[in-house]
C-alpha positions as CSV (number, residue, x, y, z in Angstrom):
1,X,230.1,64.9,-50.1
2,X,227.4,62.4,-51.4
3,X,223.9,62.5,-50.9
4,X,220.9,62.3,-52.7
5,X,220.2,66.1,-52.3
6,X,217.5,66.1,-54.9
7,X,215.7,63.3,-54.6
8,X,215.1,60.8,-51.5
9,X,213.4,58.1,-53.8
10,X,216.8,57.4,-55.3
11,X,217.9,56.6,-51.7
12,X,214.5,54.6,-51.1
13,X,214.9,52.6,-54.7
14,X,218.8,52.0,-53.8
15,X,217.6,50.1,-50.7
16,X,214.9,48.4,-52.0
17,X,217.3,47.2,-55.0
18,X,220.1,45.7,-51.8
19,X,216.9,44.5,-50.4
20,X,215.6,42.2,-53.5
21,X,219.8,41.1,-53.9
22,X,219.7,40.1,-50.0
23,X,216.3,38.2,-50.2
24,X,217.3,36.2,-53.6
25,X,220.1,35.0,-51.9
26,X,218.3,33.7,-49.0
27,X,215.6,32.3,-50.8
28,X,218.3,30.2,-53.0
29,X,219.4,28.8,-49.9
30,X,216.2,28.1,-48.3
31,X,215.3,26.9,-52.0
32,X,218.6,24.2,-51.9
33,X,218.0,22.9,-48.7
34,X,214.3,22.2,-49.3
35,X,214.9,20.0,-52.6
36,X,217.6,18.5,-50.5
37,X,215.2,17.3,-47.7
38,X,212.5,17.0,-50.8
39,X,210.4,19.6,-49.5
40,X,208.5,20.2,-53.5
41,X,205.6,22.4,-52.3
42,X,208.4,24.4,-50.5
43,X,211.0,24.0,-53.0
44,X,208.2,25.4,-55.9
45,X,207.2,28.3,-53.9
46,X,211.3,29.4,-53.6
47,X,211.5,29.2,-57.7
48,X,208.5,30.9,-57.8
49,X,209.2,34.0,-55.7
50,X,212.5,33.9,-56.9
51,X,211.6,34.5,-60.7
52,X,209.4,37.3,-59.0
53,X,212.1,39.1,-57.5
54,X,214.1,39.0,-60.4
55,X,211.3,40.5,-62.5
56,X,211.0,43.2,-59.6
57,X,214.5,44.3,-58.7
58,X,215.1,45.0,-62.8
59,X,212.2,47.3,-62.6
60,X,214.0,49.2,-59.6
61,X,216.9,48.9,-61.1
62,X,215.6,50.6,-64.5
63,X,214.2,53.6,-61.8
64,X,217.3,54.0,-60.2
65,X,219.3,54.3,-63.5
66,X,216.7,56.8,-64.8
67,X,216.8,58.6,-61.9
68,X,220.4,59.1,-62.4
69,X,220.6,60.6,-65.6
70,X,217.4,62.4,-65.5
71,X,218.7,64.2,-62.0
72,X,221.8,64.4,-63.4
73,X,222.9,63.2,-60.0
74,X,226.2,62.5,-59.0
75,X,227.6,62.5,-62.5
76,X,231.7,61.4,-61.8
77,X,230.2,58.3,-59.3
78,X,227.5,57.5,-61.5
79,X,229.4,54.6,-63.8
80,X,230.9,53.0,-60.2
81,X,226.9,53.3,-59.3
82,X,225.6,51.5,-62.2
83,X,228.6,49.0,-62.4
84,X,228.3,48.3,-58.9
85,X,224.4,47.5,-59.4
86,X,225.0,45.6,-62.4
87,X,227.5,42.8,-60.4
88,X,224.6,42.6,-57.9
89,X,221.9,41.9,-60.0
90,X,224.4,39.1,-61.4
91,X,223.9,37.8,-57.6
92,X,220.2,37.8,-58.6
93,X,220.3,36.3,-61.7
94,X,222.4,33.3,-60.8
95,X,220.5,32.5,-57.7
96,X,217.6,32.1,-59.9
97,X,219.3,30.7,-62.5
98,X,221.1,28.3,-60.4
99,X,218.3,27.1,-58.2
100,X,216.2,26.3,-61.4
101,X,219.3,23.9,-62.7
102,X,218.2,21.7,-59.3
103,X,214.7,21.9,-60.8
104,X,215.6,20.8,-64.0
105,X,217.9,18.4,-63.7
106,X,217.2,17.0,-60.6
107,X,220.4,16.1,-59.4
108,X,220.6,12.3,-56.9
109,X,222.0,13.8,-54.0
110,X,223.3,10.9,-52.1
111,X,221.6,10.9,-48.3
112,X,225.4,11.2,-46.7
113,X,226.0,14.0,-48.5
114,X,222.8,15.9,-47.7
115,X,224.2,17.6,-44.9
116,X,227.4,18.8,-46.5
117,X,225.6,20.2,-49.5
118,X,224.0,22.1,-46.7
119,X,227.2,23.7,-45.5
120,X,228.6,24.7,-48.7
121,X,225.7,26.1,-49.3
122,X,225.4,28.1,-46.3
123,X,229.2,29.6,-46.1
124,X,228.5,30.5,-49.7
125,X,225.6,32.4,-49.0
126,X,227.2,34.0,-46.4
127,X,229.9,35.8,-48.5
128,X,226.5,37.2,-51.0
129,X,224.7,38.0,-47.3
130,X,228.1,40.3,-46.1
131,X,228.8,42.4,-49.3
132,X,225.2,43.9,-48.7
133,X,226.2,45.7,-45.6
134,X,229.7,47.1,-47.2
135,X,227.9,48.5,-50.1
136,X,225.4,50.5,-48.0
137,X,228.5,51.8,-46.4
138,X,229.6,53.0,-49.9
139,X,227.1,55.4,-49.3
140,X,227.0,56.2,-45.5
141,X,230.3,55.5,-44.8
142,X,232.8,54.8,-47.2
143,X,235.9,54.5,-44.9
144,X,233.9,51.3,-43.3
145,X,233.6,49.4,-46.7
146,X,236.7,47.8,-46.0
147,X,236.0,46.8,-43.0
148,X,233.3,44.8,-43.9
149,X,234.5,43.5,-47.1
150,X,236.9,41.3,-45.1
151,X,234.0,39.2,-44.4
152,X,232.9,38.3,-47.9
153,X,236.7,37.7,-48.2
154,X,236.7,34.9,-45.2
155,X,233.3,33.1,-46.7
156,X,234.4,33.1,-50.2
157,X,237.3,31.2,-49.4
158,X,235.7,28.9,-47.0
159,X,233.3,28.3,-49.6
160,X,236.7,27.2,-51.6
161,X,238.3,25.1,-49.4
162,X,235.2,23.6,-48.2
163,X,233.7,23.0,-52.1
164,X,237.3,20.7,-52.6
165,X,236.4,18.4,-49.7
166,X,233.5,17.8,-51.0
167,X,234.4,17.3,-54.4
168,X,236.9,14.8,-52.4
169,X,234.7,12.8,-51.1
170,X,232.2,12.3,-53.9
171,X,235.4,11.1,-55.9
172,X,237.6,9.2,-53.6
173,X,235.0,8.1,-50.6
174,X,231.7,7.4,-52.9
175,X,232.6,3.6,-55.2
176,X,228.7,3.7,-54.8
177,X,228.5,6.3,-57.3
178,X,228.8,6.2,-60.9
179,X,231.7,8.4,-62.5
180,X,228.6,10.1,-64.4
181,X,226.7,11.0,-61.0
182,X,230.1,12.0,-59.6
183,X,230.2,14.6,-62.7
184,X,226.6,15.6,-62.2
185,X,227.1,16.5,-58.1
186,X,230.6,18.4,-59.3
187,X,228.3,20.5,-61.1
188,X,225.9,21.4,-58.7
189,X,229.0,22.1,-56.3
190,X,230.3,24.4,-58.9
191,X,226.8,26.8,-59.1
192,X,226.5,26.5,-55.4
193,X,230.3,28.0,-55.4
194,X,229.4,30.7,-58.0
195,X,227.2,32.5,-55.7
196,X,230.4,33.5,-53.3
197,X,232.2,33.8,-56.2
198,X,230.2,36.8,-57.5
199,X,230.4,38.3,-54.2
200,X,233.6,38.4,-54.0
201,X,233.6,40.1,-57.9
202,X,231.7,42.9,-56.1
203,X,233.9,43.2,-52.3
204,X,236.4,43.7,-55.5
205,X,234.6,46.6,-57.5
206,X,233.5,48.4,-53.7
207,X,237.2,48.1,-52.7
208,X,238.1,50.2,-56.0
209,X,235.0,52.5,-55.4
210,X,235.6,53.2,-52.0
211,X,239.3,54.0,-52.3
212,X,237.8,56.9,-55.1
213,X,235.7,58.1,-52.7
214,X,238.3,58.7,-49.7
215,X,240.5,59.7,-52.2
């Protein structure tokens, strides 16, 4: 019922688009932990090739639009399609944009709580990392969207529950800290939250699109 009958690049720039969301992701991860273990030359090289990537998946992203409407190909799916790529690319532009807040502001990130920035980072990540494979499915296999969504469901709400006890302990188990550095790691708990909670804005947008499509 869906395919790319006319053109095979659309498939090929589609990938290559899930590709650049699934590598930004990762590369904000790798990019947190290694200013947390002050890893600069590593930490650099992350902000670097992230602000390439973003410059790269807009060009594919452009192609695969113009592709669309120049192939007039699949014109009743093609505002899901373009919605769908426009919440991803969100995923892009805030792992940049987060990841350059650490490089900006340089948040004191207290050696105890190393580790558990580590964690929240990772489950959060996690949720971005599952919603690739359910929007593949949109277009192999949209009865299996659901069944994979369930997973950026589970990690964003880790992410939740997780991002409190931290929050918790900065404010109740830290007298260390100053009320002011307690604000500033909030913060940076908060953007390492947003990344799961854009996922979750797009298991939400596949769940509509794939009902459509079954339907």
């Amino acid at each position: 019922m869906f395919r790319f009958q006319k053109s095979n690049k659309s498939i090929e720039l589609i990938d290559s688009f899930f590709n650049c969301v699934d590598q930004s992701v990762l590369l904000f991860k790798e990019g947190v932990k290694n200013y947390l273990y002050k890893n600069a030359e590593n930490f650099n090289n992350n902000l670097q090739s992230l602000a390439n990537l973003e410059t790269e998946s807009d060009l594919i992203r452009r192609k695969i639009e113009n592709t669309l409407y120049t192939q007039s190909l699949m014109p009743q799916l093609r505002g899901d399609i373009l919605r769908l790529l426009e919440e991803l690319d969100n995923l892009i532009d805030l792992s940049k944009k987060n990841l350059f807040q650490f490089d900006v502001e340089t948040p004191l990130i207290p050696q105890e709580l190393v580790q558990d920035f580590v964690k929240l980072t990772q489950i959060s990540v996690s949720a971005a990392e599952s919603v690739i494979p359910a929007a593949k499915s949109y277009f192999n296999e949209p009865a299996s969207v659901n069944e994979k969504i369930h997973r950026v469901y589970f990690f964003e709400k880790e992410t939740d529950v997780f991002a409190d006890v931290l929050r918790r302990k900065i404010f109740r188990e830290m007298p260390g800290l100053k009320l002011s550095e307690k604000f500033h790691l909030r913060y940076f708990t908060l953007h390492i939250e947003n990344i799961s909670d854009t996922a979750e804005k797009v298991a939400d947008l596949l769940t509509i699109m794939a009902i459509k499509r079954i339907v």
